[in-house]
C-alpha positions in Angstrom: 120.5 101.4 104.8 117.1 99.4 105.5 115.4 97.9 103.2 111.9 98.6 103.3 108.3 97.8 101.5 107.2 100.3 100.0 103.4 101.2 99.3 103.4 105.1 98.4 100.8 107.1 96.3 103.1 110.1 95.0 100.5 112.4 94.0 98.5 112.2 96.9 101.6 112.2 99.6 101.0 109.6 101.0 103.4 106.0 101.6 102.6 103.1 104.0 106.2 101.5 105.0 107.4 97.9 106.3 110.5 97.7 107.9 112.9 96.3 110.6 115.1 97.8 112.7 118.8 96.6 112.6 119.8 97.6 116.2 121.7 100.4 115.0 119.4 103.0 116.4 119.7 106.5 114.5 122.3 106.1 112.3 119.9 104.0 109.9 118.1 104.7 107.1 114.6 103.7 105.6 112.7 104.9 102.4 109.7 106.2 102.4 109.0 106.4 98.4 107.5 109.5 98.4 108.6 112.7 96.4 109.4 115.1 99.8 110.1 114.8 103.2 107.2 113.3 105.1 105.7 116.3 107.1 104.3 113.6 109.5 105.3 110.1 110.4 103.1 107.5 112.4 105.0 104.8 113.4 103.7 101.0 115.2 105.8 98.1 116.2 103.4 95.3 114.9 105.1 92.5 117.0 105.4 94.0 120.1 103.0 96.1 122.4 104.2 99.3 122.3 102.9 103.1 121.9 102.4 105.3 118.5 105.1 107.4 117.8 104.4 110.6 115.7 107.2 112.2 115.2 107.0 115.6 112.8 108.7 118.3 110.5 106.1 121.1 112.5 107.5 120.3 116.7 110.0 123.2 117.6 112.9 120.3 118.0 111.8 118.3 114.6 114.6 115.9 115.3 113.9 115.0 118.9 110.3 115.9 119.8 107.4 113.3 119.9 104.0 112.5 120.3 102.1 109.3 120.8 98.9 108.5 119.0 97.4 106.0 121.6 98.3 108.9 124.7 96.6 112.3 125.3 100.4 113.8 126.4 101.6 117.0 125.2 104.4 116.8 123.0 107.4 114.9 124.7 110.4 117.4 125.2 112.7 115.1 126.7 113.2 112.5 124.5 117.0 110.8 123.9 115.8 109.7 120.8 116.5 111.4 117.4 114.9 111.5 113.6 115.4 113.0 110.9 112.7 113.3 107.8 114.8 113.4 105.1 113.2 114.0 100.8 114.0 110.6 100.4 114.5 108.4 103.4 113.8 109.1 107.2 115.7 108.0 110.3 113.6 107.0 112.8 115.5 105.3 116.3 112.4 102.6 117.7 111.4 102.9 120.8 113.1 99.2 121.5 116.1 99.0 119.1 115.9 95.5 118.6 117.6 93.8 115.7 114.6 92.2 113.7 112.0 94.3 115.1 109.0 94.5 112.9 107.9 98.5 112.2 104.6 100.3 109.9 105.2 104.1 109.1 102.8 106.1 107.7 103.9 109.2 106.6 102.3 112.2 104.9 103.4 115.2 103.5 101.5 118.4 102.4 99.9 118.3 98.8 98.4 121.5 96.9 94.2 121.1 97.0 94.2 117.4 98.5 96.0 117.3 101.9 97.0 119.3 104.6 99.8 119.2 107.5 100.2 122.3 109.0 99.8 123.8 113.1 97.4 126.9 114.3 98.1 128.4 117.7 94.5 128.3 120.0 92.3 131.4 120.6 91.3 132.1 117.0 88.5 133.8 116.3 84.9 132.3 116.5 82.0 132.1 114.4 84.1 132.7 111.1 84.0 130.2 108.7 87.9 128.8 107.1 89.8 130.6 110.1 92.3 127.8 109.2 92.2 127.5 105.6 93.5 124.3 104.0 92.9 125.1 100.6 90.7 122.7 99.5 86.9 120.9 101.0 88.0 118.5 104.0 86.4 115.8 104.2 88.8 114.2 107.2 90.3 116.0 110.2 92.5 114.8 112.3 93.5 117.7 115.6 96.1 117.4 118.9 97.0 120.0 121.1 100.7 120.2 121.2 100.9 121.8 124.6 99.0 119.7 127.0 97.2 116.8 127.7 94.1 116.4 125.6 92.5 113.6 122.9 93.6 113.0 119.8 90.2 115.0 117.4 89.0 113.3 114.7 86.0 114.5 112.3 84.7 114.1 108.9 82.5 114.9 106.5 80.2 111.9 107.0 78.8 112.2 109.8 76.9 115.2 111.7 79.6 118.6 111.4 81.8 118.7 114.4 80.5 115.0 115.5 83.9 113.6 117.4 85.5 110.3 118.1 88.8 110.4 119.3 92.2 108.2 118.0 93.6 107.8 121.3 90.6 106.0 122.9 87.8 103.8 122.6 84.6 105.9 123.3 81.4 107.0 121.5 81.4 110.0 119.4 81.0 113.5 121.1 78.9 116.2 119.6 81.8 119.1 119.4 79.5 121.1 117.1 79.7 124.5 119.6 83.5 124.4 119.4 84.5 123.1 115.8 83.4 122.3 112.4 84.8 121.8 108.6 84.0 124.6 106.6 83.9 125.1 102.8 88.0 125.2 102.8 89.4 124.8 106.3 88.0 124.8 109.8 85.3 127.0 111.9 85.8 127.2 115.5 82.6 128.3 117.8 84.0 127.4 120.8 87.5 127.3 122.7 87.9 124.0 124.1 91.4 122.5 125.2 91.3 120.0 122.4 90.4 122.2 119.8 91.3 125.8 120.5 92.3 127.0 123.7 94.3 130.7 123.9 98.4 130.0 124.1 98.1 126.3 122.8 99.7 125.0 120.0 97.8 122.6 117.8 98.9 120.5 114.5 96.4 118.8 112.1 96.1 116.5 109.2 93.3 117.1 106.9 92.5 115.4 103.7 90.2 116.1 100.8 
């Protein structure tokens, strides 16, 4: 019911969305141009300050749940809001409903041997190398605990294995070598740090070949 622009690589599940918001909440539509529902959407007013939303196909409520990419919050529980991530379009309320409103999604969805959307619960076993097996060589990895309050992990294969910066803020890289790494086809985890894997946590990812 929105029309949107529409930049989407099919193959690699991947679309980069322009939109406005009409002011009537929920019960709009937008495109995404992709060939399955978005596992993950990341979401930006551009002309207003505001947080990230991330909303996503892997919280327990996947129609109400929410994180935010500029926050360290667990995922938020209470939200009014409501989405739906639908094979063709998504519905997506904005955080300020305003008629006009200027909104960038990014959504992703899981490919075979490229790209990765998935969860692990924390406490998994150390010292073993693809204990969370994507599939395919990562060479980006993006990690949140779902469950409490902790940074937003990003590493790659460029720099040193299990060097850290973090989405959500603005520091230096952290050597995170003695809790996580990539591996030949997933993830290795030496450690069991909160951001990473801490026993009874819930964490999601996005990896990419």
């Amino acid at each position: 019911t929105i029309d949107s622009q529409v930049s989407a690589n099919v193959d690699a599940g991947f679309s980069i969305v322009k939109w406005a918001a009409d002011g009537n909440g929920f019960s709009s539509s937008i495109g995404h141009g992709l060939s399955s529902a978005p596992e993950l959407i990341i979401s930006k007013d551009t002309d207003s300050t505001n947080d990230w939303m991330v909303t996503s196909s892997l919280f327990s409520n996947p129609t109400r749940n929410f994180l935010k990419l500029n926050l360290t919050n667990a995922v938020d529980t209470s939200s009014v809001d409501s989405y739906t991530l639908g094979t063709t379009t998504f519905k997506l309320a904005p955080r300020n409903n305003t008629s006009g409103k200027e909104i960038i999604s990014y959504c992703f969805h899981s490919v075979d041997e490229y790209q990765k959307v998935g969860s692990y619960s924390g406490g998994q076993t150390l010292n073993t190398d693809n204990i969370v097996d994507f599939g395919f060589t990562p060479r980006f990895v993006i990690v949140k605990n779902i469950t409490a309050a902790t940074g937003w992990l990003m590493i790659d294969s460029i720099r040193p294995n299990g060097y850290a910066l973090f989405a959500n803020d603005s520091g230096t890289e952290s050597d995170y070598s003695g809790h996580i790494k990539l591996s030949s086809s997933g993830l290795r985890f030496d450690g069991n740090n909160n951001n990473v894997n801490a026993s009874g946590n819930t964490y999601i990812y996005l990896a990419i070949a």
